[in-house]
Each structure stands twice: as C-alpha cells, then as structure tokens.
BAMAR-698269 format. One record per residue: residue number from 1; residue in one letter; x, y, z of N, C-alpha, C, O in turn. Coordinates in steps of 0.05 Angstrom, whole numbers, plus 5000, padded with zeros to 4 digits. Example, Ala and Ser with C-alpha at 12.3 -4.5 7.8 and 13.67 -1.06 7.14 Angstrom:
<pts>
nr=1&rest=A&nX=5264&nY=4886&nZ=5156&caX=5246&caY=4910&caZ=5156&cX=5264&cY=4934&cZ=5156&oX=5285&oY=4934&oZ=5169;
nr=2&rest=S&nX=5257&nY=4955&nZ=5142&caX=5273&caY=4979&caZ=5143&cX=5258&cY=5001&cZ=5157&oX=5268&oY=5023&oZ=5161;
</pts>
This chain:
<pts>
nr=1&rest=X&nX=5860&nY=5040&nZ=4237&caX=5863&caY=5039&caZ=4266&cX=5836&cY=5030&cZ=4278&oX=5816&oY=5044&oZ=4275;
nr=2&rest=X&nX=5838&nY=5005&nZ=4293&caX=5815&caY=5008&caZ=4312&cX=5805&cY=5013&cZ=4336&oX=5819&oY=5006&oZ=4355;
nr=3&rest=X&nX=5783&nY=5023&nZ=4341&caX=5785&caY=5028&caZ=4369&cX=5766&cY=5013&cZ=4381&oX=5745&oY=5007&oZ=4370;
nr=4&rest=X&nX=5773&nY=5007&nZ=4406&caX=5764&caY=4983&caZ=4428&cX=5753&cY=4984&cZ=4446&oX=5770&oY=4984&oZ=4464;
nr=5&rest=X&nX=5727&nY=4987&nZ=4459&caX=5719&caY=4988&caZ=4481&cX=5723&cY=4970&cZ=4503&oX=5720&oY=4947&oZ=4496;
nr=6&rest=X&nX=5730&nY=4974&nZ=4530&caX=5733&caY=4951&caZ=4549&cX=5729&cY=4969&cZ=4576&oX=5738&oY=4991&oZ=4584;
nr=7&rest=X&nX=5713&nY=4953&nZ=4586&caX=5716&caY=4961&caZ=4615&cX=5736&cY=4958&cZ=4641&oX=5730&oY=4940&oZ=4657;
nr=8&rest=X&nX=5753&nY=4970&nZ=4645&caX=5771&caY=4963&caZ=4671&cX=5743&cY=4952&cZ=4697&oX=5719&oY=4956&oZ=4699;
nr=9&rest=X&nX=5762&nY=4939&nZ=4710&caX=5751&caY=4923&caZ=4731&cX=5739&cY=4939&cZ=4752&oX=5718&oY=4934&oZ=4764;
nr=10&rest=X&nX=5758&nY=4967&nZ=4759&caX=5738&caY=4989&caZ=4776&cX=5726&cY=4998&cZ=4764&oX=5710&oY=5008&oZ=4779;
nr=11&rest=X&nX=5719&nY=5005&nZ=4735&caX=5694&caY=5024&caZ=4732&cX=5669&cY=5000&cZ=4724&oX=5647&oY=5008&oZ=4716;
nr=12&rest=X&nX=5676&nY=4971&nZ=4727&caX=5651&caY=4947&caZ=4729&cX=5633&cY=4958&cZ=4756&oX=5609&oY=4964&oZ=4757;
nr=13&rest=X&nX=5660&nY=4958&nZ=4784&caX=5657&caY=4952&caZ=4807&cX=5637&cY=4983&cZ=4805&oX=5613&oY=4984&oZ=4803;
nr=14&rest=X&nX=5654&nY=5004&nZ=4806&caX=5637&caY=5030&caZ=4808&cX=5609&cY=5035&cZ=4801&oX=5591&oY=5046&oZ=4814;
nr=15&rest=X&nX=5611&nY=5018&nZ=4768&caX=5574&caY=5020&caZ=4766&cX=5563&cY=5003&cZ=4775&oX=5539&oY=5007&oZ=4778;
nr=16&rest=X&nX=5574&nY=4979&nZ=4784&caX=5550&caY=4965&caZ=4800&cX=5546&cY=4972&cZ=4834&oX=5529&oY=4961&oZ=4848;
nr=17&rest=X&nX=5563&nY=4990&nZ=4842&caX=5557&caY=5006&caZ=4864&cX=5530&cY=5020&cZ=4868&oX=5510&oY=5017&oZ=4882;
nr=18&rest=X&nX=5544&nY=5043&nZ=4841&caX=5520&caY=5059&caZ=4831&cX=5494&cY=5051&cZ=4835&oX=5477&oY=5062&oZ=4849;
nr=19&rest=X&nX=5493&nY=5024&nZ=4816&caX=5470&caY=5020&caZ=4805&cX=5457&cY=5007&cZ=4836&oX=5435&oY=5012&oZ=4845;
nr=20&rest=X&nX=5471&nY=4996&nZ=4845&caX=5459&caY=4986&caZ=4876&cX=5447&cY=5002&cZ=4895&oX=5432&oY=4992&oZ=4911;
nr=21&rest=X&nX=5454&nY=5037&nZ=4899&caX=5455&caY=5053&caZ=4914&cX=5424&cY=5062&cZ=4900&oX=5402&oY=5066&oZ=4911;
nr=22&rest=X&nX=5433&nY=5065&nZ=4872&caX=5401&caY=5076&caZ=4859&cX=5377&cY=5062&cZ=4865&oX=5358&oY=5075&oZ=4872;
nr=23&rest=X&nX=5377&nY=5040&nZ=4863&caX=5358&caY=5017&caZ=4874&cX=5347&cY=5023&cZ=4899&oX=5323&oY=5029&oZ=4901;
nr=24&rest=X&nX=5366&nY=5023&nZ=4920&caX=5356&caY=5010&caZ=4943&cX=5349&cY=5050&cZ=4948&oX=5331&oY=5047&oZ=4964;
nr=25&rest=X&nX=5350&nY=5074&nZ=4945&caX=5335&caY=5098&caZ=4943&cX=5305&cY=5093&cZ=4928&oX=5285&oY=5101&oZ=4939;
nr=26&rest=X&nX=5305&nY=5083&nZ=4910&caX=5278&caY=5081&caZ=4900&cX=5258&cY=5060&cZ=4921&oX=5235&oY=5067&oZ=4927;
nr=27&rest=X&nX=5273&nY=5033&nZ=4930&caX=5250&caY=5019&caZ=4943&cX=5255&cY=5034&cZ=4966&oX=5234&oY=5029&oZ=4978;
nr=28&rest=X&nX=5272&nY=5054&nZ=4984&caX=5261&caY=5067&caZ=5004&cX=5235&cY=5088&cZ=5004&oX=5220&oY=5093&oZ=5023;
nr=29&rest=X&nX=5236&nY=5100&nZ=4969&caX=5209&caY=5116&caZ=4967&cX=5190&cY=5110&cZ=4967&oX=5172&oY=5124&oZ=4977;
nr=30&rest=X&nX=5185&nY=5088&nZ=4956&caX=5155&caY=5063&caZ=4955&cX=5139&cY=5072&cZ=4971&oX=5119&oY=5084&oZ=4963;
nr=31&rest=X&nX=5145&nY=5067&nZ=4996&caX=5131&caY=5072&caZ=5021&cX=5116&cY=5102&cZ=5026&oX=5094&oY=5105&oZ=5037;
nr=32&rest=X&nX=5131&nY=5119&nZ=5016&caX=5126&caY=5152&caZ=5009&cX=5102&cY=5155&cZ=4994&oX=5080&oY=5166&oZ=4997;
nr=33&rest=X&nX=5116&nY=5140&nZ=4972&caX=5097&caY=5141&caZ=4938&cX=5063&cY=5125&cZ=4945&oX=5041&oY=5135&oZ=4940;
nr=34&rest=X&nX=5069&nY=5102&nZ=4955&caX=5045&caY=5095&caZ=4959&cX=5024&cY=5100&cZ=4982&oX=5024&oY=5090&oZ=5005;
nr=35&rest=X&nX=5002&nY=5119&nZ=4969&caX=4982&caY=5125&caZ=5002&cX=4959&cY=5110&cZ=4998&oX=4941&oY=5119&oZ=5011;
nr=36&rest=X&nX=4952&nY=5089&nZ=4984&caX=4931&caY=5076&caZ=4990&cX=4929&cY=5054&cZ=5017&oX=4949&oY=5040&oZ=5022;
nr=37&rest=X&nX=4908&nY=5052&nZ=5030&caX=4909&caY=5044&caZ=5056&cX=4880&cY=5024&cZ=5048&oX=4865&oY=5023&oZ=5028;
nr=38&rest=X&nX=4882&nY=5007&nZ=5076&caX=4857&caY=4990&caZ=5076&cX=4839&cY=5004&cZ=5095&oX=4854&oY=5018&oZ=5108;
nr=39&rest=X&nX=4814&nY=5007&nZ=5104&caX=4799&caY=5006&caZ=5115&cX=4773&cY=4998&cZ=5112&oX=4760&oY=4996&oZ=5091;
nr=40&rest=X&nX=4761&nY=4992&nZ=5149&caX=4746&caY=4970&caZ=5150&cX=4714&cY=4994&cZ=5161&oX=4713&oY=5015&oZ=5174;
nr=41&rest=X&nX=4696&nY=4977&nZ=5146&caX=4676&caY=4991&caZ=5155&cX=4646&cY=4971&cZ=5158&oX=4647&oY=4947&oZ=5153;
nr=42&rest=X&nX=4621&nY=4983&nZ=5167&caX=4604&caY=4971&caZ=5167&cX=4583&cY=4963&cZ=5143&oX=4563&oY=4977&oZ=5147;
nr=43&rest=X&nX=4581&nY=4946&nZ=5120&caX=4554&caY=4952&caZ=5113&cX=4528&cY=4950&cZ=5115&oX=4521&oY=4945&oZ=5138;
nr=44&rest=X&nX=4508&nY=4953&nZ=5098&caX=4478&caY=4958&caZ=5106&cX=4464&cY=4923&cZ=5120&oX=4443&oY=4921&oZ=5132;
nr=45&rest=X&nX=4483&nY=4902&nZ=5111&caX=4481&caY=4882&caZ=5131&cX=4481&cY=4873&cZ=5148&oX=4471&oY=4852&oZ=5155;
nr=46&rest=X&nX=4499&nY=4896&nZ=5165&caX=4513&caY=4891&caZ=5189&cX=4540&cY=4876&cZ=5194&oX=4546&oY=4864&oZ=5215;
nr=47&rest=X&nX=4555&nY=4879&nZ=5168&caX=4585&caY=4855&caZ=5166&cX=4602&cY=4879&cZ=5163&oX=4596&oY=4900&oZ=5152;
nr=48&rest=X&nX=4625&nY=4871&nZ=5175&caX=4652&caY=4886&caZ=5169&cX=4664&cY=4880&cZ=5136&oX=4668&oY=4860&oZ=5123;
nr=49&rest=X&nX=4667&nY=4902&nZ=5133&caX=4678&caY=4904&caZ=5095&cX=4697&cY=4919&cZ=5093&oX=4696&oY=4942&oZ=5101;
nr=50&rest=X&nX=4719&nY=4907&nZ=5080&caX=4741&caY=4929&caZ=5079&cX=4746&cY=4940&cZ=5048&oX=4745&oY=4927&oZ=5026;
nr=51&rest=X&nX=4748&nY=4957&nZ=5052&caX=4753&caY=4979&caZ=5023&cX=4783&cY=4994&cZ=5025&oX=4789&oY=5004&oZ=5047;
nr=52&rest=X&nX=4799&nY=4996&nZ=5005&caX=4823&caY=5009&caZ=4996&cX=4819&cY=5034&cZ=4988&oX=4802&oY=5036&oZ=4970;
nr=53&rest=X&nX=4828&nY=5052&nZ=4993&caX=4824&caY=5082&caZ=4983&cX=4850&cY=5096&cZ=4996&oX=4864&oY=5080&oZ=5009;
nr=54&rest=X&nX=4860&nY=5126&nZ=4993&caX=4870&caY=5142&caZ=4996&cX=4868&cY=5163&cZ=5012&oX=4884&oY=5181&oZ=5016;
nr=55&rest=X&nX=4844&nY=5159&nZ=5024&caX=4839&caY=5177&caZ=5053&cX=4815&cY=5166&cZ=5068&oX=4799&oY=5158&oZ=5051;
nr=56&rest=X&nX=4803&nY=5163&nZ=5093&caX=4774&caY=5166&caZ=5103&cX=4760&cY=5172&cZ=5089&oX=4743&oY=5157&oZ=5078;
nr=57&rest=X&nX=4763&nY=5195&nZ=5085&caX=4731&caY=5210&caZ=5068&cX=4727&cY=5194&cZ=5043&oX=4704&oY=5193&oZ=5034;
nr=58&rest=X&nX=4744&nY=5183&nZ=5030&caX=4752&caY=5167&caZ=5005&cX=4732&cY=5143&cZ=5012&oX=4713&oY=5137&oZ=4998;
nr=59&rest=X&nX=4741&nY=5129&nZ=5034&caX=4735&caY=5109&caZ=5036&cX=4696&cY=5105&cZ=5040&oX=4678&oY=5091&oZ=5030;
nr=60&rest=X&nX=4699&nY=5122&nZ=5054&caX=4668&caY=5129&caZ=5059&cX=4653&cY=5131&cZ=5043&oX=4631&oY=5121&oZ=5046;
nr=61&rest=X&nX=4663&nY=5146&nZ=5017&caX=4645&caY=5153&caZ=4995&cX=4657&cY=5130&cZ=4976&oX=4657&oY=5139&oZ=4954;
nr=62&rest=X&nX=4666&nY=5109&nZ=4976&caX=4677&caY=5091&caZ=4957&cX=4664&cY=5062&cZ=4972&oX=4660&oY=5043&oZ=4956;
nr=63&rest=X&nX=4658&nY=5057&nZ=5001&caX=4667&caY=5035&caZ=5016&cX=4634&cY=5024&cZ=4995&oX=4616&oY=5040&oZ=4989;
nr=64&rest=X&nX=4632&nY=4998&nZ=4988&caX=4608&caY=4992&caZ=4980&cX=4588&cY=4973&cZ=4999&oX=4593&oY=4953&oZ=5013;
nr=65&rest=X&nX=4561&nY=4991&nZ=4992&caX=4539&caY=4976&caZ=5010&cX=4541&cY=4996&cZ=5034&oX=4522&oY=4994&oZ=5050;
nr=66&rest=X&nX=4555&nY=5011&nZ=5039&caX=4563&caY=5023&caZ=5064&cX=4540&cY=5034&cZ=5085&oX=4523&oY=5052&oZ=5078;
nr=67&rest=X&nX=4541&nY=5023&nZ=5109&caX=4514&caY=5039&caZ=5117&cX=4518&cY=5066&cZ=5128&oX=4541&oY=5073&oZ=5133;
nr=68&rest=X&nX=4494&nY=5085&nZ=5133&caX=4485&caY=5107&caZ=5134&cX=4508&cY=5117&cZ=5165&oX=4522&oY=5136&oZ=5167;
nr=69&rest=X&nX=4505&nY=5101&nZ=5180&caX=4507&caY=5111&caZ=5200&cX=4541&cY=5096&cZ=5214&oX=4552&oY=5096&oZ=5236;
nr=70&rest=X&nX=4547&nY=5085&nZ=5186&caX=4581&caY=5071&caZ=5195&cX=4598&cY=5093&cZ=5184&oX=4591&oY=5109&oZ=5166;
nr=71&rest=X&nX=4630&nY=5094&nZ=5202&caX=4650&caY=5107&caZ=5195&cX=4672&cY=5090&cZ=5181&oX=4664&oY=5069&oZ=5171;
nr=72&rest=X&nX=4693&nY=5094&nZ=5180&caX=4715&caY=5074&caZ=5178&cX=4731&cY=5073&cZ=5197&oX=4732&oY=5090&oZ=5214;
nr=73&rest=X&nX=4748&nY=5051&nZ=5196&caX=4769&caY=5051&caZ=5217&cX=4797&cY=5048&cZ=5201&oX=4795&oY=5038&oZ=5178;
nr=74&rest=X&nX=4814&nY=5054&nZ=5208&caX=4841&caY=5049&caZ=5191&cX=4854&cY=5021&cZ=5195&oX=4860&oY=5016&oZ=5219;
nr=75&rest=X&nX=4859&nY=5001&nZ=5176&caX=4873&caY=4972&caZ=5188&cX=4902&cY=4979&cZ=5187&oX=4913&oY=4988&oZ=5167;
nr=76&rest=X&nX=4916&nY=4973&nZ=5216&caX=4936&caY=4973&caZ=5214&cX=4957&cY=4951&cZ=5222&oX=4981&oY=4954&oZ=5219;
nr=77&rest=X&nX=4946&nY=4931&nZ=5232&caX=4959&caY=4900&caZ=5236&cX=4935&cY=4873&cZ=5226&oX=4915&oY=4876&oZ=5212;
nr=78&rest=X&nX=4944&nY=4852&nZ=5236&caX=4926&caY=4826&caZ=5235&cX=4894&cY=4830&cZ=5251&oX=4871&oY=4832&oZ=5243;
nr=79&rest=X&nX=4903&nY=4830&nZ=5272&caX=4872&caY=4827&caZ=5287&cX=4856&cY=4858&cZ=5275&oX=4835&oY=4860&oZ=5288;
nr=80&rest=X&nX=4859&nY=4876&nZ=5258&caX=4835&caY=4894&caZ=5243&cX=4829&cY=4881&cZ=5221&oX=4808&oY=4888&oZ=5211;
nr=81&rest=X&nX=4846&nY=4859&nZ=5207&caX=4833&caY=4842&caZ=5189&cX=4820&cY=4827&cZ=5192&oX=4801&oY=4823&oZ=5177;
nr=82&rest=X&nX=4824&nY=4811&nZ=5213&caX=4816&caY=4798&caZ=5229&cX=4779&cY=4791&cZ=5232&oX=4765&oY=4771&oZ=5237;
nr=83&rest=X&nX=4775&nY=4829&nZ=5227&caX=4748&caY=4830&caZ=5235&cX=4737&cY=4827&cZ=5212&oX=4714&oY=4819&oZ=5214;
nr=84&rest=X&nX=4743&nY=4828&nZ=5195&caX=4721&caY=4830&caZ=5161&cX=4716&cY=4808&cZ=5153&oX=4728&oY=4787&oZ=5151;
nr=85&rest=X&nX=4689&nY=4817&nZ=5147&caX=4672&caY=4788&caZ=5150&cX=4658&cY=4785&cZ=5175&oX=4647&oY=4763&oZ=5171;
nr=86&rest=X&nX=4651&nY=4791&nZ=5196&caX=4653&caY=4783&caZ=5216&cX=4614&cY=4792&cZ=5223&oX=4601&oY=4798&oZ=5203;
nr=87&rest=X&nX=4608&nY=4791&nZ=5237&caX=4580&caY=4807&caZ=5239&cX=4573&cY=4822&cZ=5259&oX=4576&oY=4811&oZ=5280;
nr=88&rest=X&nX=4565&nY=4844&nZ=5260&caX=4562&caY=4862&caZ=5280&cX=4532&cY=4858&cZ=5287&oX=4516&oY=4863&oZ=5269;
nr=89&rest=X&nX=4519&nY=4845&nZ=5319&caX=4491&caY=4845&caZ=5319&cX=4479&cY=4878&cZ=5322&oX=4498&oY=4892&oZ=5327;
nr=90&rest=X&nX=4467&nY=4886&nZ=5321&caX=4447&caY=4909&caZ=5328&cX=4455&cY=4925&cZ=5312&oX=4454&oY=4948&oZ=5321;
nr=91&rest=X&nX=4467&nY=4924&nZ=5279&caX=4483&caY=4931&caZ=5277&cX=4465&cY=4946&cZ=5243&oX=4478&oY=4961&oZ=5228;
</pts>
C-alpha cells in the first residue's frame, strides 16, 4: 500500500494566508526592534557631523572629533541632514 501526500487547494490557500499574516507582523516590529537613530553634532572644527547611536548620551560619547562644548540634536527629516557638513562660524 502506498501512501500519498497532496495538498488540497484550501490548505495551499490557508498557508499562504498564514504565511502572509506572519510576515507582514514581523516588518510591523522592525520599527520597535530597531533604536538606532542619527544624530548631528558639532566637531572640534566647527562642521556639523552626524553619528548613529542608540541614545544622546551614546552619541556624545561615540560622536567623533566631538567638541567640548557641542550637544547633539536628533535628525528627524531632510533639512537636519541637510546640515552635515556644513560649517558653523564662531564655532
């Protein structure tokens, strides 16, 4: 006797439901999962530099060249990129 595997046509349809619903839950978490951020700061040149990190304080102690007396700012559209590179006089 042998026995035969086959898939009926709803349990194709069912797992590729499945499998569609699983997906599109995972790229909704992405956004959750990932906390690294850009921010822009000053260095000891006087130029806007942006550094990637996981919090302010991160950035601060990670941003390179960073000067003494710069903070960060958080980038959150075009015109904060905008600025890097850019030169700050008196700066």
């Amino acid at each position: 006797m042998t026995n035969t595997f086959t898939l009926s046509k709803i349990d194709s349809v069912s797992f590729i439901k499945t499998g569609l619903i699983a997906a599109a839950v995972v790229v909704m978490a992405l956004p959750a999962m990932a906390s690294a951020a850009s921010y822009a700061y000053i260095d000891q040149g006087g130029y806007v530099r942006s550094v990637t990190a996981d919090s302010a304080a991160q950035a601060m102690m990670t941003g390179p060249n960073i000067d003494e007396n710069s903070g960060v700012l958080l980038m959150n559209d075009a015109s904060d990129y905008a600025l890097v590179g850019t030169h700050v006089p008196g700066a």
